[in-house]
N, C-alpha and C positions, 0 to 999 in steps of 0.2 A: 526617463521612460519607466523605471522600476518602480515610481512613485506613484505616476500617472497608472499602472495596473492594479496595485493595490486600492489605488482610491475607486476605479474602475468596481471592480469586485465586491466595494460595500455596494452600490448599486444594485447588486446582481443576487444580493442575499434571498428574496423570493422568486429567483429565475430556476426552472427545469424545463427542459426541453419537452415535446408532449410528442411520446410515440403512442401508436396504436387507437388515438382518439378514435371514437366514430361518433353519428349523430343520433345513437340510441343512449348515451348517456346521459347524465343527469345535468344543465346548466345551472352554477351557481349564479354566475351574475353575467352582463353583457358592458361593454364600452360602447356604446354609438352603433348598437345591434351586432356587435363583435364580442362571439359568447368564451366564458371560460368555464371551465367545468369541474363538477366536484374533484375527479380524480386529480387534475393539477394541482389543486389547492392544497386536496390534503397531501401532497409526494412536496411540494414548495413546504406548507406548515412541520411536516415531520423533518425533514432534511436540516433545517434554518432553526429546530428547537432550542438544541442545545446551544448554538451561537449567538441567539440574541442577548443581549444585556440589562434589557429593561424587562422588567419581569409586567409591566403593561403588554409587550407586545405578543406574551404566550396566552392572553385572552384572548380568544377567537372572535371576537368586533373588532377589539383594536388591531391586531392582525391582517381582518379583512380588511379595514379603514387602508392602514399603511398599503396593501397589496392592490385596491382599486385606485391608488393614489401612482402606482408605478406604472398601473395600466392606462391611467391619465394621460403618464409623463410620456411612456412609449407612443402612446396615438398622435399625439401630439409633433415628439419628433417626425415619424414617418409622415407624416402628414406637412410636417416643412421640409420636408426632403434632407431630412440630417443624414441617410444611409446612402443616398448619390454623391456626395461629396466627395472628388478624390483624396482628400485628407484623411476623411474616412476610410475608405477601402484602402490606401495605402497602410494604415497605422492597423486594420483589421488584418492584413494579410501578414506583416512583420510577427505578429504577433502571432496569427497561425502555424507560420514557419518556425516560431522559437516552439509553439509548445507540438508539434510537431515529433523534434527533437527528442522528446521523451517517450513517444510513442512507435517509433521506426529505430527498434535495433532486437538482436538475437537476445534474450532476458536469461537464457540460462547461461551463455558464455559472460555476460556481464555477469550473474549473481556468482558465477564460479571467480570473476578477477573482483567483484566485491570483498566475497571472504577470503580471497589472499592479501587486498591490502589490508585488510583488518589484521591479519595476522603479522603485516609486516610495522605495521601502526605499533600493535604492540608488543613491539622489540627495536632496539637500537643497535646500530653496527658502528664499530671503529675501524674503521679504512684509511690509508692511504694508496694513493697509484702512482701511477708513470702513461703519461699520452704523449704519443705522436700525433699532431696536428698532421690530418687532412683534410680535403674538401671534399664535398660530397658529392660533387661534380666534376671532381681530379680525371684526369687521363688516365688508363687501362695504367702506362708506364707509371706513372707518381703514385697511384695506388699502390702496389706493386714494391716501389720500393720503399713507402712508409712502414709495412706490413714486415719486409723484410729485417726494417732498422728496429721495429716493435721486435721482433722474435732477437736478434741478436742484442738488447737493450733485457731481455729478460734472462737471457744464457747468463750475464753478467749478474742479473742477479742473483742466481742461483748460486753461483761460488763466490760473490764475493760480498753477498750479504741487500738486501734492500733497500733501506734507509743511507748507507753509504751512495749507493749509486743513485738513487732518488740522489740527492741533493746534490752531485756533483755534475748529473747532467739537465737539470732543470736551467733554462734558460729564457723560460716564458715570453718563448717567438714560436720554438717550433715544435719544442720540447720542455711537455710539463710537469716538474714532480714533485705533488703536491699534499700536503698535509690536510687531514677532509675531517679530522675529529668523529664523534658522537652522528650518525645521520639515520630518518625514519622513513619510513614510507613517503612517496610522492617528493621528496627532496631531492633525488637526483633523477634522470630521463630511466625510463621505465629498462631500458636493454643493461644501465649502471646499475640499478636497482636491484635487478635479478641474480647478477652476477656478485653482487656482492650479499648479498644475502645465502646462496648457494655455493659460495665459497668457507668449507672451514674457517674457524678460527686458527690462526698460526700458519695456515697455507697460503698462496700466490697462484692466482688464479692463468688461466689460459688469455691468449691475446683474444681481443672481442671489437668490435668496430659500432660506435656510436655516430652520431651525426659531428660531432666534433673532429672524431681519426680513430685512432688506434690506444686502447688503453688494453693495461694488467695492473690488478691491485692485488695489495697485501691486506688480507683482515687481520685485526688486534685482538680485536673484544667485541663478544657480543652481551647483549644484559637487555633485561624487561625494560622497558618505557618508562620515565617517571609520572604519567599518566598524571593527577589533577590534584591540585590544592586550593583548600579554602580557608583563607582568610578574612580578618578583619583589619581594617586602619583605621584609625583618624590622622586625618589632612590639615595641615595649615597651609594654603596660597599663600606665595609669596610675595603678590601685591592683594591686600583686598582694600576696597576703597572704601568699605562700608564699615570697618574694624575700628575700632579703636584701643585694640589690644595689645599693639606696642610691637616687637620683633618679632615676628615667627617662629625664629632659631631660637630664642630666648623662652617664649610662650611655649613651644613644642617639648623643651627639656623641663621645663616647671611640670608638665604635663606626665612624662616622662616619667621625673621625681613620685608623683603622685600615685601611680603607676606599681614602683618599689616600694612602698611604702604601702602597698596590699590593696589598697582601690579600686574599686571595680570598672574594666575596661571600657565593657558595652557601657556604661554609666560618663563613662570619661568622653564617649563617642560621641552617645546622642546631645552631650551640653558643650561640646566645645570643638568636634570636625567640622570642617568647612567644605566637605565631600557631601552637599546638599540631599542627594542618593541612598547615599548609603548611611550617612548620622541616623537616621530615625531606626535603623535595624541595629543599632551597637555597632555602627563601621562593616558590618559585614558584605562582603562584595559576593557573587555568584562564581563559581567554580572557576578555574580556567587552567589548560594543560602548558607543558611548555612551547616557548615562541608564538603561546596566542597572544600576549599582550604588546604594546609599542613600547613599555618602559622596561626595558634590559635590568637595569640594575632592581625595578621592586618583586621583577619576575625571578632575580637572584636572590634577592632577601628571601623572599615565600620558601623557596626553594629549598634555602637554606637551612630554615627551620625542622629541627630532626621530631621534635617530641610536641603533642597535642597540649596547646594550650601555651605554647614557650612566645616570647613575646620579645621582638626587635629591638636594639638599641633604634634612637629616631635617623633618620638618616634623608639625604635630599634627591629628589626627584627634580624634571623638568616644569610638573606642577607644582612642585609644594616640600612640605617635609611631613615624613610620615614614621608614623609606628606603626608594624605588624602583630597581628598576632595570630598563632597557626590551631585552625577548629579541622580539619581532616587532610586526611593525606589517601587519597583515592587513586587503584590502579584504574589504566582506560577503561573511558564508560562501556559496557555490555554492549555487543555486537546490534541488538536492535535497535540500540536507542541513536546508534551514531550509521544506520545503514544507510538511510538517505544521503546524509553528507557524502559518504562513500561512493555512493553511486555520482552524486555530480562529479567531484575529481575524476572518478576512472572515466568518466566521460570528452573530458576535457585534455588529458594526458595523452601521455604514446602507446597506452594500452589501447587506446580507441582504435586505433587501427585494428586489432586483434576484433572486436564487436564488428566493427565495419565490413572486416572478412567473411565472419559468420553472416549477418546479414547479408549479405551477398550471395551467400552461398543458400539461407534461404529462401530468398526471393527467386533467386534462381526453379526451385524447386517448387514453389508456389507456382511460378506461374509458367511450367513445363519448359524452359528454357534450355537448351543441348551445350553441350559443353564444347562440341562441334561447329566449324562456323566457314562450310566453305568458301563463301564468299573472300574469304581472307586471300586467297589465291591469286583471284581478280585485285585486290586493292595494294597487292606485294606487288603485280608486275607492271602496275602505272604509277608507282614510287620509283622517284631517283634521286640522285642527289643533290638535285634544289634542293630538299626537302630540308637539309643540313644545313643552307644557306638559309632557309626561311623565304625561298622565291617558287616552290611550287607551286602547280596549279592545277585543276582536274583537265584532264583533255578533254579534246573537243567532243570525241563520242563518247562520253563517259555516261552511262547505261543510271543515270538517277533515279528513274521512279522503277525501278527494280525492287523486290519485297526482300529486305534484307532480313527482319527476327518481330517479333509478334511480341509482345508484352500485355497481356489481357486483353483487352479491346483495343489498342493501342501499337501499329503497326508503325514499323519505323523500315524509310527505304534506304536504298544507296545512298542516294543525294543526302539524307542524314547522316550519315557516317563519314561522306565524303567533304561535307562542309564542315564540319569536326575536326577532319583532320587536315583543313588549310588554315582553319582558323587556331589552333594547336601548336602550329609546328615550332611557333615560335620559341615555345615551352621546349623544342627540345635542346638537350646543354651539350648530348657527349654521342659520338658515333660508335652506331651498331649496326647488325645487318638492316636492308627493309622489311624484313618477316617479322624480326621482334619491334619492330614500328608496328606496321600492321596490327600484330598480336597484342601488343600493350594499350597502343590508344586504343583496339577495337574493346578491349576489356573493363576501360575507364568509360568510354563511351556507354557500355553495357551496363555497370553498374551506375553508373548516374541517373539514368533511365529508370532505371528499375527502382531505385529509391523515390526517383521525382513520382513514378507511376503508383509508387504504393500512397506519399502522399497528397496526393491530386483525389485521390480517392477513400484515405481515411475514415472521413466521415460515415460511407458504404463498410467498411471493414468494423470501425471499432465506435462501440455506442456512447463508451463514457469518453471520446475524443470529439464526438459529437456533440456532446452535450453540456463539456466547456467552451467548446468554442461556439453556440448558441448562447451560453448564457456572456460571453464575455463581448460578441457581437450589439444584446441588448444593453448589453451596461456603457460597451464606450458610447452609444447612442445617447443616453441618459446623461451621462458627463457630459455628451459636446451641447448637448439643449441644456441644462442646469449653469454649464458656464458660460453658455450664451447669454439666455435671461435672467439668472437669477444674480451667480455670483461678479460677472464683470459688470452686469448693468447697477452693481449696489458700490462699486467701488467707483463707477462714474457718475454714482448721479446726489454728487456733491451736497447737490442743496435740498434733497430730499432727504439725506442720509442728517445732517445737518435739525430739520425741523425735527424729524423723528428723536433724536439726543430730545431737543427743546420739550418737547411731547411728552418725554419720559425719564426726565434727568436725574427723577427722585431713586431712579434704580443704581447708578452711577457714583457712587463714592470714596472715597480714603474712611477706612476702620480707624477708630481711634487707638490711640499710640503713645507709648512713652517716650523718654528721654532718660536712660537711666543706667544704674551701675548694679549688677549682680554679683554677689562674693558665692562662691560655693566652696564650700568643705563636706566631711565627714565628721567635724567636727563641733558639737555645738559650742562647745566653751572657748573656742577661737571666734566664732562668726558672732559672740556675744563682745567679745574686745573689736572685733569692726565693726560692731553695729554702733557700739559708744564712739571710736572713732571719726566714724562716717557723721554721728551726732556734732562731734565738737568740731566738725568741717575739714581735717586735715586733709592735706594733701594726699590722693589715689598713690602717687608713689613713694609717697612713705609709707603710707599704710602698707604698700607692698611689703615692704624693707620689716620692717617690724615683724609682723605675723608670718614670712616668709624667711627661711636663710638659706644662706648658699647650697646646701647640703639637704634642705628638709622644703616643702612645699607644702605649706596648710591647705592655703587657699587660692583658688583661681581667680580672676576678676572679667566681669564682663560687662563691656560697655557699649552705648550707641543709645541709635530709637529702634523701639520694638513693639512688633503686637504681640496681642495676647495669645497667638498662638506660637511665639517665638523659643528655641527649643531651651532656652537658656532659665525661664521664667516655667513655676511650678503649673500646673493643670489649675484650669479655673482662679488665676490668679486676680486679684483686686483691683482696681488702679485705682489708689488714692495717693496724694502728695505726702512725701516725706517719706520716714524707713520702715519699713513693714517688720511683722517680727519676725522670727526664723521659721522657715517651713520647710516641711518635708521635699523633698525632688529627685527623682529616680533611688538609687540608693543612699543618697546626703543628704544636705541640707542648703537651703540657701535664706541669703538677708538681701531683702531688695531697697535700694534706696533710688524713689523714685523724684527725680529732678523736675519735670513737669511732665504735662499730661495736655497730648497735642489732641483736641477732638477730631471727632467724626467730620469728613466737609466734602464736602460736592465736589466731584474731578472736572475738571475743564474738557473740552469735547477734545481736546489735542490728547488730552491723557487717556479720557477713556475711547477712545475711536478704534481700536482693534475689537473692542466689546461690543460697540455700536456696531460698527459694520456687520458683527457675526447677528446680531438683534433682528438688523435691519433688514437681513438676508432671509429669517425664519419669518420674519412679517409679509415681507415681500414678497416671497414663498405660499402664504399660506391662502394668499388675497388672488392669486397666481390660479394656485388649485382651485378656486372657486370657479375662475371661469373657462377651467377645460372641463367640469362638471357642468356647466352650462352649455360648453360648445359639444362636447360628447357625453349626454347622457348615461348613468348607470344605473342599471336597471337590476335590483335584488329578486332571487328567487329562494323567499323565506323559507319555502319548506325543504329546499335542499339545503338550506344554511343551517335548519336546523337538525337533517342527518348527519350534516358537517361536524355539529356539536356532540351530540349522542354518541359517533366513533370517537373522535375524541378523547369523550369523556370516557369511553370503556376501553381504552386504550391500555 
């Protein structure tokens, strides 16, 4: 689904919503007598400037071109009725109610628990505790006496040390005590969080109840975050099928060697990692803090690294065998650059509750809501204790269209609260009087209302919540007409896709290619002994053996077919048969001895068919747009195209 909206959204690059239109403005152009107007154009051209990619489409024809091309594709959908589809409006409204989400909550109690996890992000705590398991639905009694075993479980520790009693009464049933290491922000539930960050170092906190039971922890240590490091590797996989480089473990310490022997890293990277990514940057990878990565130990290696510039023995991974080597050691990134992220987690966490409160409280206040609710009175003394059993019912004269509470326009009666709470009761776990029944659903009930009521109505409330979910409206339109006609009818229509290859096959080929062997050194007076070598034919693993020893690593060797853009082969390199002389290449030198020379040749329609298809789709497309220009005319109005230009240009 995450896929489908992003692709959704390039559609939507010339969408803005048009508030305040009238019919005194200026018409640029019309679809099928369906006018759009200067002011849109230029709020769509200004918005979408800096995002486009092809510096054609910051020309204002090609611009308009592409934008009367969108207003094509929309006439067109609506006009096959792509926006009635229950697929549609199901898949439009999921998506209203997620982005929703980001617009219904209290912004200043959220940016106040923003910059506290930020502050908890950067710092680590050393904790362990001591938990009593309970349930969160326990009886008044087993509550009770968890609480009590927690407070007499901590007396002990106080005289007879922590860590002793941790481990002696850990039995990981009922009681847990348990060693917690190094932990940061959002690692443990927000009420552990708190406490242990607000607990000294060397002190033993008060007993505190999470959704698990009953805990008290001991803090150790607290220390700054080790916040971000950058490095570089080069990777050997340890199967490549395309290699012909012999062992990896073997090839990695030759590399290694070369390495010690004063050799330039990024130089070792770009000609011989197999980290396709990152080789062409010198191995260099982009930042990452600890626990971002899935590989433990090279997230230990980096880490490891104390001094800028210190370089890894090789070592093995799940992919491969790698050398590090350490370019910064960064505390966490500045507060603004990581807020966003911040806000999602605190969203998703146990703080949310905290935001949801607020929210509540002001909606409440929006929309004059009392904090008062006589009605409760009435709904306490027709509760009994069915209600416990999950068999109540409303009685028979139970007074429904009664005006229970108002919410903007939006009046809700008895019979709303009363069918609430038969449909509910099932939810409930543990016995209490019927007033705090009453009081609690009626409050659940209140606040669900009142968030449904703000977003039922957003659109009235907030402009720019308006105006994504307009442009996201026209764009998933445009996908479901684009993958109707264009992209699933190109992938079924076999024999058309098929003549089109035959049509245009001469576009369709294998680059020519060697077959060959690359020596690289720093050395020219060794890659002059391989070049003679290589001349009188000996064997690749002698030649090893000779110019290489146990101890010292001259030269690399690389083999297979390659093109000419292949990273191992100098810039602008030759292909001619036989050994070339020594040339320059990143910081060495290399000697290519080239075996043959596979040409240029035609790919078979099975080979190139993912290229065809994408051809076939732009062809198909373009013949496409011909005739919604035909079926819905567009009509230019030159002299506002050309005030179009003038702003613009005096922009």
């Amino acid at each position: 689904m995450k896929l489908k909206y992003i692709l959704v959204f390039v559609f939507v690059i010339f969408q803005v919503k048009n508030y305040g239109q009238t019919s005194n403005e200026d018409i640029l152009f019309s679809v099928a007598e369906e006018p759009v107007y200067v002011s849109e154009f230029l709020r769509v051209y200004n918005k979408n400037l800096d995002l486009v990619q092809d510096e054609s489409q910051k020309d204002v024809d090609e611009y308009l071109t592409l934008y009367t091309n969108y207003k094509l594709k929309l006439k067109e959908a609506k006009a096959l009725g792509f926006h009635e589809k229950p697929s549609y409006q199901r898949e439009l409204g999921n998506y209203r109610k997620q982005l929703a989400k980001s617009y219904i909550s209290d912004s200043k109690v959220t940016e106040a628990l923003v910059e506290e996890a930020y502050e908890r992000i950067s710092n680590d705590v050393k904790a362990n505790h001591i938990l009593v398991r309970v349930d969160e639905s326990a009886t008044p009694a087993d509550t009770l006496a968890a609480y009590n075993q927690v407070l007499k479980l901590r007396e002990r520790v106080l005289s007879e040390g922590f860590e002793k009693v941790r481990k002696e009464v850990h039995n990981g049933k009922t009681i847990y005590g348990e060693e917690l290491g190094y932990f940061t922000g959002f690692k443990m539930v927000y009420k552990f969080e708190n406490v242990a960050y607000n607990t000294p170092v060397g002190e033993i906190s008060q007993p505190f109840r999470t959704r698990f039971g009953y805990h008290f922890i001991k803090v150790f240590d607290k220390r700054k975050a080790r916040g971000e490091r950058t490095v570089a590797h080069i990777m050997l996989t340890l199967q490549n099928k395309d290699s012909l480089s012999g062992n990896p473990e073997e090839r990695i310490q030759e590399i290694y060697k070369k390495i010690q022997q004063g050799e330039d890293f990024e130089a070792l990277a770009k000609q011989f990692s197999e980290d396709k990514n990152s080789a062409p940057r010198g191995g260099k990878l982009k930042p990452f803090s600890g626990g971002q990565l899935s590989v433990p130990i090279f997230e230990e290696v980096a880490f490891g690294l104390d001094s800028i510039g210190a370089v890894s023995t090789p070592f093995k991974s799940k992919f491969g065998w790698h050398i590090v080597k350490l370019y910064g050691k960064n505390p966490v990134a500045p507060f603004q650059d990581i807020k966003p992220e911040l806000e999602v987690k605190v969203k998703r966490d146990d703080r949310s509750k905290i935001i949801d409160e607020a929210l509540h409280s002001k909606l409440k206040k929006r929309y004059n809501i009392s904090n008062e609710q006589p009605a409760l009175d009435y709904f306490t003394s027709i509760l009994n204790n069915d209600f416990f059993a999950r068999k109540w019912v409303l009685p028979e004269d139970f007074t429904g269209d009664k005006p229970l509470v108002k919410i903007g326009n939006k009046q809700l009666s008895y019979s709303d609260f009363g069918d609430y709470l038969v449909k509910n009761q099932r939810h409930n776990r543990s016995r209490t009087t019927l007033r705090k029944i009453a009081e609690s659903n009626y409050e659940t009930f209140l606040n669900t209302n009142l968030v449904k009521y703000q977003e039922d109505n957003l659109e009235y409330e907030n402009e720019e919540f308006a105006d994504i979910v307009g442009e996201y409206r026209d764009g998933l339109l445009l996908f479901d007409l684009m993958e109707t006609s264009i992209w699933n009818a190109a992938k079924t229509d076999s024999l058309e896709v098929k003549d089109f290859y035959e049509a245009n096959k001469n576009k369709y080929f294998i680059p020519e290619r060697i077959n060959a062997i690359v020596a690289s050194s720093n050395k020219q007076k060794t890659l002059k002994k391989v070049s003679k070598l290589l001349t009188e034919g000996m064997d690749l693993d002698k030649i090893k053996n000779l110019v290489n020893s146990n101890n010292k690593v001259d030269v690399i060797f690389t083999s297979g077919i390659m093109e000419a853009n292949h990273q191992a082969l100098p810039e602008d390199f030759v292909f001619a048969q036989g050994i070339s002389k020594i040339q320059s290449h990143n910081t060495g030198y290399v000697v290519v001895q080239v075996k043959e020379i596979l040409p240029k040749d035609m790919q078979s329609f099975e080979d190139a068919k993912g290229t065809v298809i994408s051809d076939y789709q732009t062809h198909k497309e373009e013949k496409w747009l011909n005739t919604l220009r035909d079926k819905y005319p567009v009509i230019i109005n030159e002299a506002a195209l050309q005030t179009v230009k003038e702003q613009i240009k005096n922009q």
